[in-house]
C-alpha positions as CSV (number, residue, x, y, z in Angstrom):
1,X,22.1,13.2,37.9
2,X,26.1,14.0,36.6
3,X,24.3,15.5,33.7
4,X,21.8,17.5,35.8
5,X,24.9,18.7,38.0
6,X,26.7,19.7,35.1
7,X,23.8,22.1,33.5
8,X,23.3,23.5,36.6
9,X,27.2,24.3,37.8
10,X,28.8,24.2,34.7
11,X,26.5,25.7,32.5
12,X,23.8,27.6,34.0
13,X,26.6,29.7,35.6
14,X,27.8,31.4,31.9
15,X,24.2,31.5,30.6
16,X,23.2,34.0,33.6
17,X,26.7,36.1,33.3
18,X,26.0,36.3,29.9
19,X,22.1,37.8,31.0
20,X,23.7,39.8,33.5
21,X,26.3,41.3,31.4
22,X,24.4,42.0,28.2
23,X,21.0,42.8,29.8
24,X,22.6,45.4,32.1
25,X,24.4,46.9,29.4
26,X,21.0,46.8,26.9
27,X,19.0,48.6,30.1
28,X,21.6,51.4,31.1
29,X,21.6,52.1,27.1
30,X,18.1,52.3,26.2
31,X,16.5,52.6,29.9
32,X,18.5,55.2,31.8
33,X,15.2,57.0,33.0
34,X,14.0,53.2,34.8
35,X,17.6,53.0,36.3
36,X,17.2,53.8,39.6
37,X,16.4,52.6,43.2
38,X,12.7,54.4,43.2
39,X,12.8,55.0,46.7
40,X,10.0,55.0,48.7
41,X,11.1,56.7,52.1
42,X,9.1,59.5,51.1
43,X,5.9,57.6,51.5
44,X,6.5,56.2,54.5
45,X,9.6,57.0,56.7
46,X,8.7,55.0,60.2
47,X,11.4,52.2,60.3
48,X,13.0,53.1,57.2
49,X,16.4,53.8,58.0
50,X,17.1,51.4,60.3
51,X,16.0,48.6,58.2
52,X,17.7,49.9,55.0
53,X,21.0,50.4,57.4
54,X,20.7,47.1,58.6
55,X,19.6,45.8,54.9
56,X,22.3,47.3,52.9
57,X,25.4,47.1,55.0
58,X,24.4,43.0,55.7
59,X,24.4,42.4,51.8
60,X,27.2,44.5,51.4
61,X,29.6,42.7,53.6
62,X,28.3,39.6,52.8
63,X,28.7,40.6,48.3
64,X,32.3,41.2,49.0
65,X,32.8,38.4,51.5
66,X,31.7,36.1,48.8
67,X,33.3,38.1,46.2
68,X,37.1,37.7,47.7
69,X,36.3,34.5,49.7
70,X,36.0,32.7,46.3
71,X,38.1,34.6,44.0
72,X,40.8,34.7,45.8
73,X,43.2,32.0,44.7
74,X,44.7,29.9,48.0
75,X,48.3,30.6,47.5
76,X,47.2,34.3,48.1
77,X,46.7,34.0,51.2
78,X,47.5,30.4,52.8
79,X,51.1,31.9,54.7
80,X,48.6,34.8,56.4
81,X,45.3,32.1,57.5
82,X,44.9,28.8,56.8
83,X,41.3,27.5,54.8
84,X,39.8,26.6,58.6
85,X,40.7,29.7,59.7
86,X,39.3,31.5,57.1
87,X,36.0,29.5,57.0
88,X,34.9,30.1,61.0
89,X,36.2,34.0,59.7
90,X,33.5,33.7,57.0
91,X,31.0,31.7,59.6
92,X,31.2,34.4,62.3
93,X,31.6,37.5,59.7
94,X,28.8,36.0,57.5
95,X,26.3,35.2,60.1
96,X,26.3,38.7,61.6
97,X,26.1,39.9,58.6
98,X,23.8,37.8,57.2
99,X,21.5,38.2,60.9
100,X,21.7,42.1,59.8
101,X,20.4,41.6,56.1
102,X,17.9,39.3,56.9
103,X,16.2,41.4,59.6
104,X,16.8,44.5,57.4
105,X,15.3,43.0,54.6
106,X,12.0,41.6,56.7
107,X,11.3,44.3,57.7
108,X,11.5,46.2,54.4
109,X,9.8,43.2,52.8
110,X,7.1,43.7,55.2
111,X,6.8,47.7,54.8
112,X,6.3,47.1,50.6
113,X,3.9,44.4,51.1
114,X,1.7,45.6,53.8
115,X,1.7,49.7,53.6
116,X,-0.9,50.2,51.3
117,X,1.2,53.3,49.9
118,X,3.7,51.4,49.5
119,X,2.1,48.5,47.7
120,X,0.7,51.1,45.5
121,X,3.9,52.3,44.2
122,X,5.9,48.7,44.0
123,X,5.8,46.7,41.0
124,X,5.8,43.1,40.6
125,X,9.7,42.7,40.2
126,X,10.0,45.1,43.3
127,X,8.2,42.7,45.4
128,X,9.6,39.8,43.9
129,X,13.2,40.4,44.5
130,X,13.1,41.3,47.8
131,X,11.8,38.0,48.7
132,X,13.8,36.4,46.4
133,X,16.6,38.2,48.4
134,X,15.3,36.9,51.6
135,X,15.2,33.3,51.1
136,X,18.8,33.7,49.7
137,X,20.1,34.8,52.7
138,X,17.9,32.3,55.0
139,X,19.6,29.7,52.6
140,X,22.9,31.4,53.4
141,X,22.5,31.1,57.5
142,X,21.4,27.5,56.6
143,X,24.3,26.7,55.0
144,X,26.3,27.0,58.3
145,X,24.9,24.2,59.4
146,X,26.5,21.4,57.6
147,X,29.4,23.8,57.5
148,X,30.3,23.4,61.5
149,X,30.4,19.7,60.3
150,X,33.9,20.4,58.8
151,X,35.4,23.1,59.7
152,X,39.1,22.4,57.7
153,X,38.0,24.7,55.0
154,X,37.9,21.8,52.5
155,X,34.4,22.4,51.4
156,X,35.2,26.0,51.1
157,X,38.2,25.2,48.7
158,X,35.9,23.4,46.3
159,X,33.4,26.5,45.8
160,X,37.0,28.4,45.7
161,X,38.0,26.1,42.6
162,X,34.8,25.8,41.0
163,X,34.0,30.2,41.1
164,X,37.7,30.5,39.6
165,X,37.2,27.6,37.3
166,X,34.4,29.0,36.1
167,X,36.0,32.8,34.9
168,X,39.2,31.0,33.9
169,X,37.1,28.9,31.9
170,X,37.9,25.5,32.5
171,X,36.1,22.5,31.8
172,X,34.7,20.2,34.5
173,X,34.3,22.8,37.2
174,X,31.1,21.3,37.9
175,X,32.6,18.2,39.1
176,X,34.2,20.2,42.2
177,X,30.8,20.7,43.9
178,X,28.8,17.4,42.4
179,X,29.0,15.9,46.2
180,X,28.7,19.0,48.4
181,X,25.3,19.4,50.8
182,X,21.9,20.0,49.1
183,X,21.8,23.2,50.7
184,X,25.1,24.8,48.9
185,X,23.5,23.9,46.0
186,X,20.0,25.7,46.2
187,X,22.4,28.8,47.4
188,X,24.4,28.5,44.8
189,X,21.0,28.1,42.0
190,X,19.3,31.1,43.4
191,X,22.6,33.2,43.7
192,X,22.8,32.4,39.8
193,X,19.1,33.2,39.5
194,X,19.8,36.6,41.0
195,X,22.1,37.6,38.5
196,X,19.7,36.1,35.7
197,X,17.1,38.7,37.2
198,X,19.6,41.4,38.2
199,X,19.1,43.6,34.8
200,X,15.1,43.5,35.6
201,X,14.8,45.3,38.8
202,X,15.6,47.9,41.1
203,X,19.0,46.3,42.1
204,X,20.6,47.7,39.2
205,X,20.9,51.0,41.2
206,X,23.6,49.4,43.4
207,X,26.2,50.2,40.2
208,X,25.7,53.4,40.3
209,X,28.1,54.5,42.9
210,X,27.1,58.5,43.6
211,X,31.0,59.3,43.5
212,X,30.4,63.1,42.3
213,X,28.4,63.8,45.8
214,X,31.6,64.3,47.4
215,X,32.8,66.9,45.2
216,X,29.9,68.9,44.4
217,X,29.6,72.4,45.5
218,X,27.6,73.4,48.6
219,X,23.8,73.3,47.9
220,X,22.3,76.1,49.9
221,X,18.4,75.9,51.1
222,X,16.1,78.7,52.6
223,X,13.1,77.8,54.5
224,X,9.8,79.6,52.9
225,X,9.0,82.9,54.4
């Protein structure tokens, strides 16, 4: 089981930055044409922008949540909030957020499954990921759970050592998460698996930032005679 643990969390981890890293770079070099997010609003508009809004700005807060939450170190912050204050912030923040994503993304999952012109147009990977997306953030709302259980932020400081230890390349880090809940654990695997599968699909879109929109000139547009 130690063993399993440490494939899992202490090596699976580099494998799937190393897939992310490499096979992002490989795709946006020889695969510019597939990289983008192949919308489908034109298809079918009814429901669309509310889900995507809801969709987009749950995963959103939730990314960078995650992203500062566990690379932060503690002495950044422990004379501002104190690790149980910062983990009923990231239970109240994360649930809305993740309540917003999880809706958004339902009802986009169910749009691309069900509209037939939709269906038409999505591949296997598109409909793929966005359930894949799905359960991850069901698994994230479950994870609350056994969170209320301790709510001194000392769970939350293992994930914070072991993310850390894992780009400052330590050995061991594994070993800071071998006793937390189950559920952390599948989160954690599929959040990995995410980034193994991230150079494969659509999400690849979300790096390209359209920065030059707010600077472009005005476009003007007639209406046909």
């Amino acid at each position: 089981m130690s063993y399993l643990n440490t494939l899992i969390f202490g090596i699976y981890p580099y494998i799937a930055l190393a897939v992310l890293v490499i096979g992002t770079w490989a795709r946006y070099d020889q695969g510019q044409f597939t990289w983008r997010a192949q919308s489908s609003q034109m298809l079918r508009k009814k429901n669309m922008v509310i889900a995507s809004v809801l969709f987009h700005v749950g995963v959103l807060v939730i990314f960078f949540g995650h992203l500062v939450g566990l690379l932060t170190p503690h002495w950044a912050y422990e004379w501002i909030i104190t690790p149980g204050q910062k983990q009923v912030m990231a239970i109240v923040v994360g649930g809305i957020a993740g309540v917003m994503a999880i809706i958004g993304g339902g009802m986009l999952a169910w749009r691309r499954l069900t509209d037939p012109r939709v269906k038409a147009s999505s591949s296997f990977a598109d409909n793929m990921i966005i359930v894949i997306l799905i359960i991850q953030l069901a698994l994230g709302l479950l994870t609350i759970l056994p969170t209320l259980g301790h709510l001194d932020g000392s769970t939350m400081l293992k994930f914070s050592a072991w993310a850390q230890g894992i780009f400052t390349l330590q050995g061991g880090v594994a070993d800071y998460i071998a006793d937390v809940h189950w559920i952390y654990k599948t989160h954690i695997f599929l959040g990995l698996t995410i980034f193994v599968l991230f150079p494969f699909t659509r999400l690849v879109h979300m790096l390209s930032v359209p920065v030059e929109y707010f600077g472009r000139k005005y476009q003007v547009v007639r209406k046909r005679a």
